[in-house]
ROSE-4610 file (N, C-alpha, C; in Angstrom, 1 decimal, always signed):
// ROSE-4610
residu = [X/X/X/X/X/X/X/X/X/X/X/X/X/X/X/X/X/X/X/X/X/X/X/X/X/X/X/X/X/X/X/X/X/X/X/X/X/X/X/X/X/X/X/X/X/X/X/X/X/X/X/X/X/X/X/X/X/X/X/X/X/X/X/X/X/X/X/X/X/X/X/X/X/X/X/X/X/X/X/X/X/X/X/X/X/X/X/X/X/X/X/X/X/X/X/X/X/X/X/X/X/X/X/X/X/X/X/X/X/X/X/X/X/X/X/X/X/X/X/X/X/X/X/X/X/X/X/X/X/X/X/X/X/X/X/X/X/X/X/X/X/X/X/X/X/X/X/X/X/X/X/X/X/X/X/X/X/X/X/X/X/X/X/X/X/X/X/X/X/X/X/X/X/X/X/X/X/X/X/X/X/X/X/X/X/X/X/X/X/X/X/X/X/X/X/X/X/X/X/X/X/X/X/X/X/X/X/X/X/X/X/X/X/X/X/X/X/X/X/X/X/X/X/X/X/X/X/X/X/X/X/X/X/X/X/X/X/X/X/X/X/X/X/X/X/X/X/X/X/X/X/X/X/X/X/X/X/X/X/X/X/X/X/X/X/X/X/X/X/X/X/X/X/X/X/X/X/X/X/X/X/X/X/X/X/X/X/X/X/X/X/X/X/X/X/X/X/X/X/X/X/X/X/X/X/X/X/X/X/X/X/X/X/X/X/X/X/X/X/X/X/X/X/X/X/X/X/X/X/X/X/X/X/X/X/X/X/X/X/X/X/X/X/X/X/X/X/X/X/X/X/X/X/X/X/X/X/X/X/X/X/X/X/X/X/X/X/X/X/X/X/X/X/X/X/X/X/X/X/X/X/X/X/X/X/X/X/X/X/X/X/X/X/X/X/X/X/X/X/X/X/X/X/X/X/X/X/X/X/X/X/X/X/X/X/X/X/X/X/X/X/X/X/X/X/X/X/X/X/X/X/X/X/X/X/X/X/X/X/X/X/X/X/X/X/X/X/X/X/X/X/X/X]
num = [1/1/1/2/2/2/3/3/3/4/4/4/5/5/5/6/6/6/7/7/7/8/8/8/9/9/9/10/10/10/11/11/11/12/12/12/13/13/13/14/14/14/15/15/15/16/16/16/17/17/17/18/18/18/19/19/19/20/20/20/21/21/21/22/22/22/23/23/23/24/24/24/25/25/25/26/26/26/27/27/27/28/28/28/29/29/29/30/30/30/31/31/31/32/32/32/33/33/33/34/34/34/35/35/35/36/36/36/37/37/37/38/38/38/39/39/39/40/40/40/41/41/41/42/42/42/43/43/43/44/44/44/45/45/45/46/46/46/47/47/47/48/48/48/49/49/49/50/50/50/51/51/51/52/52/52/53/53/53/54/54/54/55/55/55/56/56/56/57/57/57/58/58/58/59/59/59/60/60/60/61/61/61/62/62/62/63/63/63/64/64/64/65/65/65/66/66/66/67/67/67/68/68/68/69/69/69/70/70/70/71/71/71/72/72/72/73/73/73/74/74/74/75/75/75/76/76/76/77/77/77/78/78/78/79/79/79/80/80/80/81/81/81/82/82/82/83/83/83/84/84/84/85/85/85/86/86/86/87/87/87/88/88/88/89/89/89/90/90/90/91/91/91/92/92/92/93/93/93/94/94/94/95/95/95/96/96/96/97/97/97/98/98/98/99/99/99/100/100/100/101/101/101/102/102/102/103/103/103/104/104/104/105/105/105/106/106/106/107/107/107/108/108/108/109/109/109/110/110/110/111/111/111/112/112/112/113/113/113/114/114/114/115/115/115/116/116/116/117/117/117/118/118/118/119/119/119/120/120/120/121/121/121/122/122/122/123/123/123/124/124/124/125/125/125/126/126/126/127/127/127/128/128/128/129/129/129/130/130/130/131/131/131/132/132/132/133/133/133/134/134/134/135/135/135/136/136/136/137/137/137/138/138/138/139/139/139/140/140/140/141/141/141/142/142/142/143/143/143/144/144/144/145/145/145/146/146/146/147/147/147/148/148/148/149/149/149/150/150/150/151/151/151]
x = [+134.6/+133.5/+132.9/+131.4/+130.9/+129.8/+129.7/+128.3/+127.6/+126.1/+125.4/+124.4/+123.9/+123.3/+122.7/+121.3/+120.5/+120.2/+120.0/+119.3/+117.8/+117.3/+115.8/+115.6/+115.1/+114.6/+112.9/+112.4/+110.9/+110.1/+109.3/+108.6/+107.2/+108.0/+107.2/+108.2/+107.9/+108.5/+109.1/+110.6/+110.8/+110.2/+109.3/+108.5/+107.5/+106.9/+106.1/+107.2/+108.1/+109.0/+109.0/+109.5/+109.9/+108.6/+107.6/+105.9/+105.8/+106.0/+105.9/+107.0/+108.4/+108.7/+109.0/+108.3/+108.1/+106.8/+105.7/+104.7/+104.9/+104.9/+105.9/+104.6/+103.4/+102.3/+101.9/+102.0/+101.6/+102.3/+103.7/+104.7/+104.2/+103.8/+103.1/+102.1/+101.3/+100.4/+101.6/+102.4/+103.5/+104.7/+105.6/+106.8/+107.0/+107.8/+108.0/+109.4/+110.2/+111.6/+111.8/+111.3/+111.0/+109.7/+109.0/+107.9/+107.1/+108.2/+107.1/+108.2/+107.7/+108.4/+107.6/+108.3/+107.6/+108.4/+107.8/+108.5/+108.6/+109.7/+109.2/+110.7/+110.2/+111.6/+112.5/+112.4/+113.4/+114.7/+115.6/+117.0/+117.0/+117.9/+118.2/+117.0/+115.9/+114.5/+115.1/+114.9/+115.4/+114.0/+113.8/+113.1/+112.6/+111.7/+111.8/+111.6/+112.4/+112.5/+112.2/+111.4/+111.5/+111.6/+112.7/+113.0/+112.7/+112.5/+112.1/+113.0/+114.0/+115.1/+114.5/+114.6/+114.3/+115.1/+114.9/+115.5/+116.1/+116.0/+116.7/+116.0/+116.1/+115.6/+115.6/+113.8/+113.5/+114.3/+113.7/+114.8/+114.5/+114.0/+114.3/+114.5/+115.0/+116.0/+115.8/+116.6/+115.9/+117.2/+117.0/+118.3/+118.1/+119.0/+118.8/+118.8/+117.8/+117.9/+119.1/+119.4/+120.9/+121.1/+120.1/+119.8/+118.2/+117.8/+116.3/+116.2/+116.8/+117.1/+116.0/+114.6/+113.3/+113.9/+113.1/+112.8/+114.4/+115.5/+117.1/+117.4/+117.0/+118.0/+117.2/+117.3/+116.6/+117.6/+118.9/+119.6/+119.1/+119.4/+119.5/+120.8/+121.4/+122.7/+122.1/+122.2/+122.0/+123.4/+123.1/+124.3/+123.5/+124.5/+124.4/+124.9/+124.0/+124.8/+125.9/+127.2/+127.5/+128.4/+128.9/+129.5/+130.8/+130.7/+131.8/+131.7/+130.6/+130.6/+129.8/+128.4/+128.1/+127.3/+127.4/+126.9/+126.9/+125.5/+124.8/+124.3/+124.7/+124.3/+123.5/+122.2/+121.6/+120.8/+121.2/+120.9/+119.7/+118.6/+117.4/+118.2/+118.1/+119.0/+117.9/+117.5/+116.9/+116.9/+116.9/+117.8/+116.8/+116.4/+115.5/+116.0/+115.5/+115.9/+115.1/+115.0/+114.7/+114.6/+112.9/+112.6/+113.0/+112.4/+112.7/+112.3/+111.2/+111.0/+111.3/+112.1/+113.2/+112.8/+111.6/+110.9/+111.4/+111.4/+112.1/+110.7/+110.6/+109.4/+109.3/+110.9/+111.7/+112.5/+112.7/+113.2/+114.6/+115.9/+116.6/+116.5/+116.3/+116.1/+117.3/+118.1/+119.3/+119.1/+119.3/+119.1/+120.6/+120.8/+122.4/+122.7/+123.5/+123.9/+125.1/+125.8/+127.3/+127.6/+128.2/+127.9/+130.1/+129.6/+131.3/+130.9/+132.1/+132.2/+132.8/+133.3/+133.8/+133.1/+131.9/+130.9/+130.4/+130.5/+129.9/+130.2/+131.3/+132.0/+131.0/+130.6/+129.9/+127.9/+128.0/+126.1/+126.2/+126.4/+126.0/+125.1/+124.4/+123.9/+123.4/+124.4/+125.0/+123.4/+123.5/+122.7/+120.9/+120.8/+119.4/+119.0/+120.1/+120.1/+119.7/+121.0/+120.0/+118.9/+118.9/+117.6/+116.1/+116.6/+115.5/+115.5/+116.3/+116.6/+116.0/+116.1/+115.5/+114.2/+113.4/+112.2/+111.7/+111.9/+111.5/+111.5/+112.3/+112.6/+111.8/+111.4/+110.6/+109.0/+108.2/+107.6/+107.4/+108.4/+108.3/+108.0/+108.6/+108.5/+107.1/+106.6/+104.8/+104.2/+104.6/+103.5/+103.3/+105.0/+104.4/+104.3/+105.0/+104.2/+102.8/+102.1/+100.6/+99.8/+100.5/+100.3/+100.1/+101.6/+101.8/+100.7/+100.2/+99.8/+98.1/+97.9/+96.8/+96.1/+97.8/+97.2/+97.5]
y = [-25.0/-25.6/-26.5/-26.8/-27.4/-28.2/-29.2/-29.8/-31.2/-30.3/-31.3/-32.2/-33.6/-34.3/-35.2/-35.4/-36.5/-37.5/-39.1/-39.8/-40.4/-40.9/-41.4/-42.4/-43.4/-44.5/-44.4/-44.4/-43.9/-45.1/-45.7/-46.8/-46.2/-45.8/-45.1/-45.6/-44.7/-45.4/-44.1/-43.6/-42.9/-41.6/-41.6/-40.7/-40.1/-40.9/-40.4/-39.3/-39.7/-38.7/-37.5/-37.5/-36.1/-35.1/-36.3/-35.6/-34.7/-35.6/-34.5/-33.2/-33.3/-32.8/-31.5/-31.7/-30.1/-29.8/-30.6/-29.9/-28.4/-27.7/-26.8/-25.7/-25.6/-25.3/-26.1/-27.2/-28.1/-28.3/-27.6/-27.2/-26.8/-26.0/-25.3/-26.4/-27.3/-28.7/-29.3/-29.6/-30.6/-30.6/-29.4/-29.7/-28.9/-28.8/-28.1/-27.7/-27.8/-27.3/-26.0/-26.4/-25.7/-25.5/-24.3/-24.5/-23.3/-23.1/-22.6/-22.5/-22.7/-22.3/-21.1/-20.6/-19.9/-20.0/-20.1/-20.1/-21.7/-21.6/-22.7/-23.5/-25.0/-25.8/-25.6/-24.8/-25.0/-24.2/-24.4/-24.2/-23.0/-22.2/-20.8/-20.1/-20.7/-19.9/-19.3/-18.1/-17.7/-18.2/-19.0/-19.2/-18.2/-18.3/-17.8/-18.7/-18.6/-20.3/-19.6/-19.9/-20.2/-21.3/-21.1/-22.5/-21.7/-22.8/-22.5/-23.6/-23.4/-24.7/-24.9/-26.1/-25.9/-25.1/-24.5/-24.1/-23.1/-22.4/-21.1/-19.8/-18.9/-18.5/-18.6/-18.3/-18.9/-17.3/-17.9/-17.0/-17.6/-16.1/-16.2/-15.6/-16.7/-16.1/-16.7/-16.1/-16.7/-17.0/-18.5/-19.2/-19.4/-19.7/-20.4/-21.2/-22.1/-23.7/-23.5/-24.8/-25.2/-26.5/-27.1/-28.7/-29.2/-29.8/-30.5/-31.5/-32.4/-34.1/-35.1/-35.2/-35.6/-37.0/-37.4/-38.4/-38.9/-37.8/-38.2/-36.7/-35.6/-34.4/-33.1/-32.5/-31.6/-30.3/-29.7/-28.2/-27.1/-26.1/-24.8/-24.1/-23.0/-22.5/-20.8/-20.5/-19.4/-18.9/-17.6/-16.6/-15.3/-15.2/-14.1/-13.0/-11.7/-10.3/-10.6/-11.1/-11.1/-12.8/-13.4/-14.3/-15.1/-16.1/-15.9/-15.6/-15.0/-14.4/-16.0/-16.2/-17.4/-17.8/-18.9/-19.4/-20.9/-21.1/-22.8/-23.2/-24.9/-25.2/-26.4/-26.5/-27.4/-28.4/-29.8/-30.6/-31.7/-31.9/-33.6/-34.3/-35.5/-36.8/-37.9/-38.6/-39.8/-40.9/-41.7/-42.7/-44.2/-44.8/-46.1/-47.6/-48.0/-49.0/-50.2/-51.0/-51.9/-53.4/-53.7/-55.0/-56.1/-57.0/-58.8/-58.9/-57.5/-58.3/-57.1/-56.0/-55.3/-54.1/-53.7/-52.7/-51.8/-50.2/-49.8/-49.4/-50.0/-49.4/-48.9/-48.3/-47.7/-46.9/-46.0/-44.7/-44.8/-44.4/-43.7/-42.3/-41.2/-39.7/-39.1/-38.6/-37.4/-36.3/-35.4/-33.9/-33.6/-32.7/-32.2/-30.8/-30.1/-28.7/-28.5/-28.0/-27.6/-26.2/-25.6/-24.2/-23.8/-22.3/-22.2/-20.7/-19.9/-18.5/-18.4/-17.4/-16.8/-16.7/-16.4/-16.0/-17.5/-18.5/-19.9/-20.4/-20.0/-20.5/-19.8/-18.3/-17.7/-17.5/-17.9/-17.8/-19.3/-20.3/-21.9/-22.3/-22.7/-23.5/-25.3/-26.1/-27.5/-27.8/-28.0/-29.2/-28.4/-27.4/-26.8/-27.4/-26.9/-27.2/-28.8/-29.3/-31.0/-31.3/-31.0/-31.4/-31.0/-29.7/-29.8/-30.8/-30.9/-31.8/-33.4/-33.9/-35.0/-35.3/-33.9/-33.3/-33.3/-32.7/-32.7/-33.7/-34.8/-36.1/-37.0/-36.9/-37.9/-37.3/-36.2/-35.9/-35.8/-35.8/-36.1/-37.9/-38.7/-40.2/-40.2/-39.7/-40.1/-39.6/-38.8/-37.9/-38.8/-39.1/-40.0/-41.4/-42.1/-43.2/-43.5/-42.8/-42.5/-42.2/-41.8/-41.5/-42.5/-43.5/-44.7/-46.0/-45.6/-46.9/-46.1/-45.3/-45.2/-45.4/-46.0/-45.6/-47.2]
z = [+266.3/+265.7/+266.8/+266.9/+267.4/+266.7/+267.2/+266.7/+267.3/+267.7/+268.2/+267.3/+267.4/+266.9/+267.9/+267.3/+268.0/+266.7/+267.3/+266.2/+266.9/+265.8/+266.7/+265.5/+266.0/+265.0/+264.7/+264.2/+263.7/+262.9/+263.8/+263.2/+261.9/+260.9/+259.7/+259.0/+257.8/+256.5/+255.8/+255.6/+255.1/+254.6/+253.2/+252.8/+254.0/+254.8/+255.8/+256.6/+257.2/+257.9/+257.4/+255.9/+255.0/+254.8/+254.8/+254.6/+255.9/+257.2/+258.7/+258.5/+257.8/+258.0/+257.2/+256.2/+255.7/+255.5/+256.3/+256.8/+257.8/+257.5/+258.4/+259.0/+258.2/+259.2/+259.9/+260.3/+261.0/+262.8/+262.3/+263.0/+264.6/+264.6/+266.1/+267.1/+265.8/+266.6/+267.4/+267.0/+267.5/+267.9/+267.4/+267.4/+268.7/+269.8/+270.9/+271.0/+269.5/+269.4/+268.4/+267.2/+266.6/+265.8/+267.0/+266.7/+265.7/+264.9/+263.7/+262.3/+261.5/+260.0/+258.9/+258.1/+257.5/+256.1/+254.9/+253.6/+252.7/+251.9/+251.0/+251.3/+251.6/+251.4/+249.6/+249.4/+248.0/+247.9/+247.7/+247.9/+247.7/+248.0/+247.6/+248.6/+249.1/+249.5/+251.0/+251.6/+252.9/+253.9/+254.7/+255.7/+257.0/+257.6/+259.1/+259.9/+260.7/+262.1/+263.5/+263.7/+266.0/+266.5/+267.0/+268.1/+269.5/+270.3/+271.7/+272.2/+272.8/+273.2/+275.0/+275.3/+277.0/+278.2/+278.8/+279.6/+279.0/+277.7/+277.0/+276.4/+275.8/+275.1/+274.0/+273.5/+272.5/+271.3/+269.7/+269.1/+267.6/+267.1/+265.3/+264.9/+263.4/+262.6/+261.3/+260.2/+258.6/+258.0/+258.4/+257.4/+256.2/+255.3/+253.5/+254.2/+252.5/+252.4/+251.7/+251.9/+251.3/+250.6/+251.1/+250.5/+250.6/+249.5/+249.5/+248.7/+249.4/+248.9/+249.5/+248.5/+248.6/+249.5/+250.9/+251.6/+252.3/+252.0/+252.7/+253.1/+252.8/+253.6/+253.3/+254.5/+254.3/+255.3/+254.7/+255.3/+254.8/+256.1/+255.9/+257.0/+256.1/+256.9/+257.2/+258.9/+259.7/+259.9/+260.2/+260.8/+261.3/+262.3/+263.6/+263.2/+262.0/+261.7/+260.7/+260.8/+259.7/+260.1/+258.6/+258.8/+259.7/+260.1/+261.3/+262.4/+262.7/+263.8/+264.7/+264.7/+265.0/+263.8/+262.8/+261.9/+262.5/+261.9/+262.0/+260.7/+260.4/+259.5/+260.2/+260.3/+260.7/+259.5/+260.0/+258.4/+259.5/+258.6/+258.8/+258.0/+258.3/+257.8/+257.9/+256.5/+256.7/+256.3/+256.7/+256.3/+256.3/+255.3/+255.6/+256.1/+256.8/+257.8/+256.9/+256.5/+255.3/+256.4/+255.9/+257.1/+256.2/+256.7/+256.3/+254.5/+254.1/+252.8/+252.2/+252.0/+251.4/+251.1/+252.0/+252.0/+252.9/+252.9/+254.3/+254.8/+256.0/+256.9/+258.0/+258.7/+259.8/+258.6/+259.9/+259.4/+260.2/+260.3/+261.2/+260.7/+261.8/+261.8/+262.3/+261.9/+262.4/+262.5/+263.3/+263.6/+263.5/+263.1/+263.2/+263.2/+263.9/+263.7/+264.2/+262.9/+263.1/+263.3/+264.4/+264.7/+264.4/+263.9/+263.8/+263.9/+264.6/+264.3/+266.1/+266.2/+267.3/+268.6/+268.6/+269.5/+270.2/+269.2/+269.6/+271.2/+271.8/+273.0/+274.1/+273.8/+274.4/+274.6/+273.5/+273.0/+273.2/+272.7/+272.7/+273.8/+273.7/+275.2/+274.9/+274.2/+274.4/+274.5/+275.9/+276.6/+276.4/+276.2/+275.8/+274.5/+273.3/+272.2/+272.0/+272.6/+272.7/+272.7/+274.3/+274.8/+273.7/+272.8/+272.2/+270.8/+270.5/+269.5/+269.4/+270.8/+271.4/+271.4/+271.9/+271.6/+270.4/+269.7/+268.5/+267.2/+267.6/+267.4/+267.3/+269.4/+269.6/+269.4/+269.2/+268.7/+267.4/+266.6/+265.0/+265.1/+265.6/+265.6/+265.9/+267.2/+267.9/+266.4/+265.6/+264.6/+263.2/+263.1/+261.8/+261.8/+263.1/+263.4/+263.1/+264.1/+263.7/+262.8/+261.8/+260.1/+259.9/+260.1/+259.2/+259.9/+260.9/+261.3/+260.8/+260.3/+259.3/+258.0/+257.8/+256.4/+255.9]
């Protein structure tokens, strides 16, 4: 098993995060990790994903949602052909950061993916995977920052 994770702190406010982040046509303006979605955030629904990781190739695939926990969690679990073989469960984590007068108006953001199956040691690429993770992080923070400082 493996599993990478980034966090990012996000000067927005919870619900704004969750709003960028199942904007999922919006996905291609901005995101430079995973830059396109196709389908509906609701559990059970099979998605279509392209990520484009830096330095790797890019690559899609149609994970289930698996969780859609309004403004805290948003998974879906992939696999490679059949199970076991390389399976990812990649989970959004959101979590509100609560200022001086008990409001949360920061976000902490988690990116997470836990990869398991036999092939992982050999397909993985760690530091690509990151790196896009980081990406797509700090591009989700510039996006809904700037929401929030609009509205």
């Amino acid at each position: 098993m493996k599993r990478i994770e980034r966090f990012r702190e996000i000067a927005a406010p919870p619900e704004t995060v969750w709003e960028m982040l199942l904007e999922f046509e919006a996905y291609p303006e901005w995101n430079p990790f995973v830059t396109e979605i196709e389908g509906r955030p609701v559990e059970g629904e099979e998605l279509r994903v392209r990520i484009e990781p830096p330095d790797s190739r890019s690559m899609t695939f149609s994970p289930t949602v698996v969780a859609v926990d309004p403004s805290e969690r948003f998974a879906w679990r992939g696999r490679l052909l059949v199970p076991f073989v390389f399976d990812g469960f990649h989970e959004f984590h959101i979590e509100p950061i609560e200022g001086g007068d008990g409001e949360a108006d920061r976000t902490r953001f988690l990116q997470r993916e836990t990869f398991r199956g036999v092939l992982v040691p050999f397909v993985l690429d760690e530091d690509s995977v990151g790196a896009g993770f980081e990406a797509m992080n700090r591009a989700l923070a510039e996006r809904a920052e700037a929401r929030a400082a609009t509205v």
